[in-house]
C-alpha positions in Angstrom: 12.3 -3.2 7.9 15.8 -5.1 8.4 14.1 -7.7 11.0 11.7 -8.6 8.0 14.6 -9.4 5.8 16.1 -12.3 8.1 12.3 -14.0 8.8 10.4 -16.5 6.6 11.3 -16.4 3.2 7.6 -17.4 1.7 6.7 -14.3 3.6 9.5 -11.8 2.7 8.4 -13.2 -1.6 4.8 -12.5 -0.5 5.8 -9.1 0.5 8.5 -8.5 -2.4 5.5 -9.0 -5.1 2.6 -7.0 -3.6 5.3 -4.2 -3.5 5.8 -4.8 -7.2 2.3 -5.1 -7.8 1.5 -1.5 -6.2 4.0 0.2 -7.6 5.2 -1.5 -10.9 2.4 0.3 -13.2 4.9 4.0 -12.5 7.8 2.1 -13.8 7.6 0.5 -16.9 9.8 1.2 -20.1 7.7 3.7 -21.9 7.4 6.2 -18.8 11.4 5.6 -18.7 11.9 6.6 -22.6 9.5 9.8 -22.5 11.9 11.1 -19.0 15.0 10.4 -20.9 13.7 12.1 -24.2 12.5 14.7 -21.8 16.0 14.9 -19.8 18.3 14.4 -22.7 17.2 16.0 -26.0 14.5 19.0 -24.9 16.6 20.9 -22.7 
């Protein structure tokens, strides 16, 4: 992964925001609040 970090930038913010796109639906602000209700107040 590190020689991908030093090549073309266009490509690395190609790869940076299909990552994001993939992933970002698992972490967004209301899955965040329900853990930390979870972890913080029903122990």
């Amino acid at each position: 992964m590190l020689p991908l970090l030093h090549g073309d930038a266009a490509h690395r913010a190609w790869m940076i925001k299909q990552a994001i796109a993939r992933i970002g639906a698992r972490f967004h602000s209301q899955r965040m609040m329900r853990r930390y209700a979870a972890e913080a107040y029903l122990r």
